[in-house]
Each structure stands twice: as C-alpha cells, then as structure tokens.
N, CA, C and O atoms as CSV, one atom per row, in Angstrom:
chain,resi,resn,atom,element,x,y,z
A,1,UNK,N,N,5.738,-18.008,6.683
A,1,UNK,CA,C,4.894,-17.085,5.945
A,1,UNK,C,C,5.583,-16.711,4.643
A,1,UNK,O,O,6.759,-16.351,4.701
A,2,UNK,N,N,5.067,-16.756,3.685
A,2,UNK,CA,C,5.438,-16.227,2.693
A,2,UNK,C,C,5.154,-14.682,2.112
A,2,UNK,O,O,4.014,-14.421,1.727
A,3,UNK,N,N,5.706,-14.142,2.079
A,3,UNK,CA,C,5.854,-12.783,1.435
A,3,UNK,C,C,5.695,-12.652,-0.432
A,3,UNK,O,O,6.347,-13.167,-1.340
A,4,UNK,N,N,4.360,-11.593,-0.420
A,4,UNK,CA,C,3.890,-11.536,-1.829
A,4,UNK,C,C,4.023,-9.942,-1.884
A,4,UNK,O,O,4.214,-9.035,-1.073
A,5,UNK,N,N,3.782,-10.101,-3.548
A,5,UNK,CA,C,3.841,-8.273,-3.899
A,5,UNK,C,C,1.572,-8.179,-3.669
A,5,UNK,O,O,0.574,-8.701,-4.167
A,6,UNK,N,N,1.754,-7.666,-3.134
A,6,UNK,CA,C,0.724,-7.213,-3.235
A,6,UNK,C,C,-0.455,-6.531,-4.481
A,6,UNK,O,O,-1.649,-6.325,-4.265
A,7,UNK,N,N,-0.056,-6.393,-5.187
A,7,UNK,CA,C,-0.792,-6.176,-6.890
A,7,UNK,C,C,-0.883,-7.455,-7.603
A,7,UNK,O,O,-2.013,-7.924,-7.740
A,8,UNK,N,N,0.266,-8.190,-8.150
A,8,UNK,CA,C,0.717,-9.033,-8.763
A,8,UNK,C,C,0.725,-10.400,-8.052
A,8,UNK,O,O,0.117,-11.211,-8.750
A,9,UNK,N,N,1.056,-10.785,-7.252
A,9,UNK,CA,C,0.995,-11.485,-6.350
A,9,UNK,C,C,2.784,-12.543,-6.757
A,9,UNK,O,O,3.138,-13.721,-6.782
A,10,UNK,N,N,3.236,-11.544,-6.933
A,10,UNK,CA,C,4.966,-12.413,-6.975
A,10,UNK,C,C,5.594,-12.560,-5.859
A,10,UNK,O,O,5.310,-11.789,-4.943
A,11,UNK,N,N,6.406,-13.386,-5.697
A,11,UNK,CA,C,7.180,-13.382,-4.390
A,11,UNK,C,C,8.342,-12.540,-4.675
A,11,UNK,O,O,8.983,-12.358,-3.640
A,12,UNK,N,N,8.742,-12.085,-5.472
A,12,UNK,CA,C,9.629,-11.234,-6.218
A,12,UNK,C,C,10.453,-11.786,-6.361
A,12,UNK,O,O,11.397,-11.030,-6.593
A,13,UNK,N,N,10.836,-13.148,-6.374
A,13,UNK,CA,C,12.359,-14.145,-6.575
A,13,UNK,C,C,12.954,-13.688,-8.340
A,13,UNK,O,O,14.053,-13.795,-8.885
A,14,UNK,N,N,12.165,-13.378,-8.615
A,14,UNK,CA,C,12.340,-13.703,-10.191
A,14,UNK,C,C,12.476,-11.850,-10.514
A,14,UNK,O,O,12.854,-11.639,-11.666
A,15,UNK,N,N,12.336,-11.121,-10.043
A,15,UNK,CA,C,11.904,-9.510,-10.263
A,15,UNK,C,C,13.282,-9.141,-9.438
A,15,UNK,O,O,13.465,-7.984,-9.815
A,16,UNK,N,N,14.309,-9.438,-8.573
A,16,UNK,CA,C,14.656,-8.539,-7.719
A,16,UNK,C,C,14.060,-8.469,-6.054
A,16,UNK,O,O,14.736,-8.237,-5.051
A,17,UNK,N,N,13.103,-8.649,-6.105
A,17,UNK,CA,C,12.682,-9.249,-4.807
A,17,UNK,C,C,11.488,-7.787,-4.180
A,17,UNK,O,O,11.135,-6.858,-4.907
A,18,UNK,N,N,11.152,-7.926,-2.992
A,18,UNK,CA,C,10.050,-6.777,-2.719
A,18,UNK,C,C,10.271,-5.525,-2.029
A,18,UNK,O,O,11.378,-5.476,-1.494
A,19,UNK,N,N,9.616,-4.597,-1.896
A,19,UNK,CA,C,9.372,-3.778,-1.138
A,19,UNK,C,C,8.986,-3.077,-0.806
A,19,UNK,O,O,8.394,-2.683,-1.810
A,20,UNK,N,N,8.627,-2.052,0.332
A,20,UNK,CA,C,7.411,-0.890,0.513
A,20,UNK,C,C,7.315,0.450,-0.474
A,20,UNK,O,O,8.130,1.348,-0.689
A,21,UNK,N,N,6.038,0.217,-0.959
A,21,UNK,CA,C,5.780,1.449,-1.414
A,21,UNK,C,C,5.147,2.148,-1.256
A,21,UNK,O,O,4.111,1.821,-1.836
A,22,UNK,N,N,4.953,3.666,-0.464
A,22,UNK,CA,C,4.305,4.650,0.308
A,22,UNK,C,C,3.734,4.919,-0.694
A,22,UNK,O,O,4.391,5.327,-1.652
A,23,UNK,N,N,1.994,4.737,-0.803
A,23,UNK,CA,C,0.719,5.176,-1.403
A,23,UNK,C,C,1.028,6.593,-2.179
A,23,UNK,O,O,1.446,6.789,-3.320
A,24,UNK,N,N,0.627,7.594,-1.027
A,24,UNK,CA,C,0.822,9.023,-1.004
A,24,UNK,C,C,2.374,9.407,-0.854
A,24,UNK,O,O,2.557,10.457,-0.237
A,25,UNK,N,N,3.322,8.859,-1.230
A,25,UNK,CA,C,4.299,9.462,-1.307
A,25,UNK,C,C,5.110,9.448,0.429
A,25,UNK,O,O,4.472,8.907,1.333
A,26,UNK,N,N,6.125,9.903,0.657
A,26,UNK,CA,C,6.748,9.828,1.983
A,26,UNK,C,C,6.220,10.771,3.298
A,26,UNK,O,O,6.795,10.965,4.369
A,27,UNK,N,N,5.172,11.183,2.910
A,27,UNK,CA,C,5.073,12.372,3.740
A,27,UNK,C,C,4.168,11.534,4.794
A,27,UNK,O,O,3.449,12.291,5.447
A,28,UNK,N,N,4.021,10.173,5.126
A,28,UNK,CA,C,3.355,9.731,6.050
A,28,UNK,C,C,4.497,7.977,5.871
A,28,UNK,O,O,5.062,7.405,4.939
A,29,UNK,N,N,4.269,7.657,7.809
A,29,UNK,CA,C,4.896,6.295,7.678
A,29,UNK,C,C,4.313,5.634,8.149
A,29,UNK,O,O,4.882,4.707,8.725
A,30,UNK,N,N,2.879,5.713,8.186
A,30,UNK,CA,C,1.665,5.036,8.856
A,30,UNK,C,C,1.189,3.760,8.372
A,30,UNK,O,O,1.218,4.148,7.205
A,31,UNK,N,N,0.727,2.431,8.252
A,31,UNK,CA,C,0.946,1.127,7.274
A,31,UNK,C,C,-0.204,1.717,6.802
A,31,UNK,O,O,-0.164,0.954,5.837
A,32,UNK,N,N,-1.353,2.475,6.554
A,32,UNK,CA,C,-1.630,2.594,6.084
A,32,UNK,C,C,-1.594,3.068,4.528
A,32,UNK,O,O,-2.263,2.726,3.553
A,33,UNK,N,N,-0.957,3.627,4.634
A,33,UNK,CA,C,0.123,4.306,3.516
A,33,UNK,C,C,1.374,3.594,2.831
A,33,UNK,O,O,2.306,4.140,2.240
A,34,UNK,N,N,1.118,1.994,3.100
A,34,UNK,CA,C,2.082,1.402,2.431
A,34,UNK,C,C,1.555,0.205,1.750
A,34,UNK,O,O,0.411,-0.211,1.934
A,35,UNK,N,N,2.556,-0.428,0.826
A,35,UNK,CA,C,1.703,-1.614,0.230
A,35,UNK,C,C,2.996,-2.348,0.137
A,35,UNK,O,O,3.865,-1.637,0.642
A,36,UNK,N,N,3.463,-3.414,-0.275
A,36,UNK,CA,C,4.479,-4.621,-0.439
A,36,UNK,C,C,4.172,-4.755,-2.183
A,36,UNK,O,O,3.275,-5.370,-2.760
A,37,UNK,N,N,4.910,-4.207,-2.546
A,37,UNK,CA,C,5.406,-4.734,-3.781
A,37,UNK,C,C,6.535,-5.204,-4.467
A,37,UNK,O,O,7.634,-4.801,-4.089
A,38,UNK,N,N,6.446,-6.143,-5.599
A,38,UNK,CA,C,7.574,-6.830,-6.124
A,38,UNK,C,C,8.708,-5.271,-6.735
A,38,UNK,O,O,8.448,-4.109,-6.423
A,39,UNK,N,N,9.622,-5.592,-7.407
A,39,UNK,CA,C,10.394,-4.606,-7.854
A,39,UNK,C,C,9.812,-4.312,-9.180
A,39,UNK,O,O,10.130,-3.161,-9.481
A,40,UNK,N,N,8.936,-4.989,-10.304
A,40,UNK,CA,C,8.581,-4.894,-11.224
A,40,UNK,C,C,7.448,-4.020,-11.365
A,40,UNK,O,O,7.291,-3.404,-12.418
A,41,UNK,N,N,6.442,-3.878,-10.167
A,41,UNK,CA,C,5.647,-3.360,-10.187
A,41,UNK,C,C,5.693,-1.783,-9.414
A,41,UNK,O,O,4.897,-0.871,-9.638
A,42,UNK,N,N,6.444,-1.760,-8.790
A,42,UNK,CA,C,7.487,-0.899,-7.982
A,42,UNK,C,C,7.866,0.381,-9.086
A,42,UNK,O,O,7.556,1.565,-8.951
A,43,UNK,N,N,8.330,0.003,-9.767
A,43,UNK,CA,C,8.967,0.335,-11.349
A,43,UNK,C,C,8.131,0.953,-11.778
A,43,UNK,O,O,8.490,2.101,-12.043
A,44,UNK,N,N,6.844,0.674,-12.047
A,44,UNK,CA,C,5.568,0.770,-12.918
A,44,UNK,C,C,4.629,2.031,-12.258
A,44,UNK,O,O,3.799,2.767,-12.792
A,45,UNK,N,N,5.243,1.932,-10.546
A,45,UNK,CA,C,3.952,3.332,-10.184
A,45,UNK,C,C,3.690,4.281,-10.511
A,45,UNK,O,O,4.820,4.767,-10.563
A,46,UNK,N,N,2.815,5.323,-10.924
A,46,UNK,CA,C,2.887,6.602,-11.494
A,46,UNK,C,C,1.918,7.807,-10.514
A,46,UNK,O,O,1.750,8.997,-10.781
A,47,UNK,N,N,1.314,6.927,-9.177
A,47,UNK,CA,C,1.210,8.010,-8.517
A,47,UNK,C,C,-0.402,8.905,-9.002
A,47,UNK,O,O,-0.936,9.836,-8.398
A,48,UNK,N,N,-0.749,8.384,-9.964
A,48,UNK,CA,C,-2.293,8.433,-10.147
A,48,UNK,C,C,-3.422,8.509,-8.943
A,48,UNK,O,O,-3.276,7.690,-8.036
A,49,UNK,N,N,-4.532,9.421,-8.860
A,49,UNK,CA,C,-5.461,8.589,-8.287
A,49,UNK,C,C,-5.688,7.573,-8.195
A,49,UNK,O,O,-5.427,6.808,-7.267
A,50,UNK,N,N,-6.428,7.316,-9.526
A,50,UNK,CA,C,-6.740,5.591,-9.393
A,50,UNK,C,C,-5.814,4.191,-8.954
A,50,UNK,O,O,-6.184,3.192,-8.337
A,51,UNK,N,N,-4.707,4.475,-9.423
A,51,UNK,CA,C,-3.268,3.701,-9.190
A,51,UNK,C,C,-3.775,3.783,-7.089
A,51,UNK,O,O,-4.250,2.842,-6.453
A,52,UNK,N,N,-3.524,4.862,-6.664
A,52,UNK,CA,C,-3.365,5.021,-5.472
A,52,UNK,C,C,-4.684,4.405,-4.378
A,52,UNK,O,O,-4.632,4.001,-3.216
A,53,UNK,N,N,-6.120,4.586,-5.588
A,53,UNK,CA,C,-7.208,4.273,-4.842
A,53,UNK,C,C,-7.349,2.616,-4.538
A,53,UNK,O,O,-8.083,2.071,-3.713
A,54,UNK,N,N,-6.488,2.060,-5.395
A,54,UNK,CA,C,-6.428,0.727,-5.396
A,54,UNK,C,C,-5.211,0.387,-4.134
A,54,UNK,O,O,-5.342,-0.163,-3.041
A,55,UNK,N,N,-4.383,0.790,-4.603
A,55,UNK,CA,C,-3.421,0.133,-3.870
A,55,UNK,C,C,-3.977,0.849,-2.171
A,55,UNK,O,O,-3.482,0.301,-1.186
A,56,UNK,N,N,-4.554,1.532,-2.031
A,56,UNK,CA,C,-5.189,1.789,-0.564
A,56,UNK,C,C,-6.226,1.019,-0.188
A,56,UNK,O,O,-6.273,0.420,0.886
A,57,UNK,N,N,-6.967,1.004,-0.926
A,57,UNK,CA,C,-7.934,-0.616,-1.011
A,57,UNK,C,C,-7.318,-1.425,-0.528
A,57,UNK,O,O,-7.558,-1.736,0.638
A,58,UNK,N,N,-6.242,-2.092,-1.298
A,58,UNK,CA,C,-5.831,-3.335,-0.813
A,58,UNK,C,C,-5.158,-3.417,0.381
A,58,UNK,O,O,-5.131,-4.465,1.026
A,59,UNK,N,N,-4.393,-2.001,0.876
A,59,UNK,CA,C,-3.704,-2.588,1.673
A,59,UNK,C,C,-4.876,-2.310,3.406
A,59,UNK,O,O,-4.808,-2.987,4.432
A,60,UNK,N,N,-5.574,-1.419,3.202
A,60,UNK,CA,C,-6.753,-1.318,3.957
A,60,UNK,C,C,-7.639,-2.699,4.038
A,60,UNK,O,O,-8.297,-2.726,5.078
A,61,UNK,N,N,-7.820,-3.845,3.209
A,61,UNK,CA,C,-8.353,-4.995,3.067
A,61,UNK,C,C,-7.453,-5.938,4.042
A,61,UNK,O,O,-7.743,-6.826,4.844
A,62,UNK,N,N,-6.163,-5.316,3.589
A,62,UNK,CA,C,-5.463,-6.556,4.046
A,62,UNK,C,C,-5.080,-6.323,5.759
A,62,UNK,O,O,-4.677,-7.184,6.542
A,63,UNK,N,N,-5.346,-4.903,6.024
A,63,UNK,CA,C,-5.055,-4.494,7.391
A,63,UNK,C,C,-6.360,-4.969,8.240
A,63,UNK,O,O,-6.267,-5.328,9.413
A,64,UNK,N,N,-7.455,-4.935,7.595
A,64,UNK,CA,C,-8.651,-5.362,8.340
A,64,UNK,C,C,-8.721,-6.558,8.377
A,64,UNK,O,O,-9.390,-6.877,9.360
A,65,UNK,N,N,-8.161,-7.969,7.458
A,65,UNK,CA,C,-8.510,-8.802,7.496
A,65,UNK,C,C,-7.202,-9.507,8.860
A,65,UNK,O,O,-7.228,-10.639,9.345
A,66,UNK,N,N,-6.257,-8.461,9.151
A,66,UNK,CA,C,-5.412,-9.093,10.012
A,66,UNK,C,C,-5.718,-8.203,11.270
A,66,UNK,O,O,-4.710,-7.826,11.868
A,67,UNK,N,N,-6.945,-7.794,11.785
A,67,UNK,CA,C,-7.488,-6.595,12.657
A,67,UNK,C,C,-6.950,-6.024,13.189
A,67,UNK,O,O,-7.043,-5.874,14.407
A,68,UNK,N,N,-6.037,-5.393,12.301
A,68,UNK,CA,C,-5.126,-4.154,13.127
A,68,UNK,C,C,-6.222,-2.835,12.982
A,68,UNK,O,O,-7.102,-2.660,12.139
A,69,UNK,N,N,-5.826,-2.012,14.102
A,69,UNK,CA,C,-6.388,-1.089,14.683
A,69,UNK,C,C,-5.682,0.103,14.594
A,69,UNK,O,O,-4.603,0.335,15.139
A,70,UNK,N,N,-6.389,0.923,13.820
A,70,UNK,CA,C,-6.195,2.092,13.497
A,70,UNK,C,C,-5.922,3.327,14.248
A,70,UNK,O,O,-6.765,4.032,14.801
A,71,UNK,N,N,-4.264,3.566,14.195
A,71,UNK,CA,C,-3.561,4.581,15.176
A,71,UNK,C,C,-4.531,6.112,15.034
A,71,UNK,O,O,-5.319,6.233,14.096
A,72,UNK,N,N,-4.356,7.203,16.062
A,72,UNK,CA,C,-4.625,8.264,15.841
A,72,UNK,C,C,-4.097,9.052,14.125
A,72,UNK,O,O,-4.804,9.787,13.435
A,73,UNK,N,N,-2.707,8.597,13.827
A,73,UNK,CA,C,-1.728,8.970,13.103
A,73,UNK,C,C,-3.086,8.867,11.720
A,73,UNK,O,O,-3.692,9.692,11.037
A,74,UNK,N,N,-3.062,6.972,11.885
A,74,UNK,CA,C,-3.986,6.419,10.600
A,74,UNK,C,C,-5.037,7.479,10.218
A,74,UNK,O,O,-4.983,7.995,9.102
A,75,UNK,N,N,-5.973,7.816,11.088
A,75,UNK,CA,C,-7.588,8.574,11.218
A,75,UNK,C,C,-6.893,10.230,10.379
A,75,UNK,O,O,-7.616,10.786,9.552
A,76,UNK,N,N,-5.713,10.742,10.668
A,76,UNK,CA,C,-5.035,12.044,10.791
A,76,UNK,C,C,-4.668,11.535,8.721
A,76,UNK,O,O,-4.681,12.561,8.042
A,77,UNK,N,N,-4.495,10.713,8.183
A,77,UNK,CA,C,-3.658,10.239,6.959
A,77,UNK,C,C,-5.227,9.838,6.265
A,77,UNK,O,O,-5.410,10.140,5.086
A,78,UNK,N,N,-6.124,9.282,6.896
A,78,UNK,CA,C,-7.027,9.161,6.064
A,78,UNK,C,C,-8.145,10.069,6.156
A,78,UNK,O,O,-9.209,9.580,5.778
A,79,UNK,N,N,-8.192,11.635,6.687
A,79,UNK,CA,C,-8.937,12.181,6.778
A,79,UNK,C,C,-8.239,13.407,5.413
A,79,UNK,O,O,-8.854,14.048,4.562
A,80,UNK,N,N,-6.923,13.339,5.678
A,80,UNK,CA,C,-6.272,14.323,4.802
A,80,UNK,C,C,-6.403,13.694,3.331
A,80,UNK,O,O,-6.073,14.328,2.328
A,81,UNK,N,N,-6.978,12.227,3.292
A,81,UNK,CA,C,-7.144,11.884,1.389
A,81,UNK,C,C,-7.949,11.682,1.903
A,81,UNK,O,O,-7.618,10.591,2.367
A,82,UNK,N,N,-9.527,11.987,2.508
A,82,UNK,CA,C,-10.810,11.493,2.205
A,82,UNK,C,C,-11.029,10.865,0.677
A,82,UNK,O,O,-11.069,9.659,0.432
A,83,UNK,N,N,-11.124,11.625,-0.015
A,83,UNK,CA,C,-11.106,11.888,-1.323
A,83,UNK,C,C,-10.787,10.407,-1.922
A,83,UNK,O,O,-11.479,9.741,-2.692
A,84,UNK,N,N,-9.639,10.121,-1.387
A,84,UNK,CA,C,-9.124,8.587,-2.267
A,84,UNK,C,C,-9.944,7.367,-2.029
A,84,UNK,O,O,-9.949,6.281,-2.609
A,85,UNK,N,N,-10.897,7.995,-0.646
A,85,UNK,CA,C,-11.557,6.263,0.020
A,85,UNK,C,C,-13.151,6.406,-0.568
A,85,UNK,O,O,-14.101,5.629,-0.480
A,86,UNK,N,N,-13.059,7.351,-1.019
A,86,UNK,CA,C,-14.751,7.263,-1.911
A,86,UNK,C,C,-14.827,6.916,-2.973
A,86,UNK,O,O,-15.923,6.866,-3.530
C-alpha cells in the first residue's frame, strides 16, 4: 500500500515525509478527526472553517469508502461540529 498526503496527493518522499493532522485540533483522537498529510501541507494549515470543512470531507469519504463504522466517540465529535458537516 502506498501512503499519500491526503490534500495533495504526495507520498511525502520529497517534503519530509507524512503525518496526522487533527482537523479540530487535539481535543479529540477519533479518525475522524484526522487526515494524513505530507509535511508541506502540514505547514500550510490555518485551522479555518473552510480549511477544516474540507479536510473532514475527505477524510469522512475516505472512511466510508473503506466502511469503517462509526464509534460512539465519532457520533459524540461530530455532533459537537455539526456546523462543519453542512
């Protein structure tokens, strides 16, 4: 399997290489709340709505398309940002 940044789609060989970045910040460790990014883009977050509504998109796309099933924790993290999934 190969490992991508999730925005950009780098393998990060060339950036420093990848790693998790909590959506909403640390206050949840639920995968929902995380995304795989290169170090370049990593760099670049600013923690925006919109920044955040995306990168929850995707990683919500990418959790459904591998049918993982949504912990109590998940329902508890996405009820507290309703807001971000509309």
């Amino acid at each position: 399997m190969q490992y991508q940044c999730m925005d950009c789609g780098s393998n990060g060989q060339n950036n420093g290489g990848l790693s998790l970045h909590h959506i909403k910040g640390r206050e949840s460790n639920v995968p929902i709340n995380g995304i795989v990014l290169c170090n370049d883009c990593h760099a670049k977050c600013g923690h925006d709505d919109k920044e955040e509504r995306k990168y929850l998109n995707k990683t919500l796309t990418y959790l459904i398309n591998q049918h993982y099933k949504p912990t109590d924790e998940d329902w508890d993290f996405i009820r507290k940002h309703y807001k971000l999934y509309q």
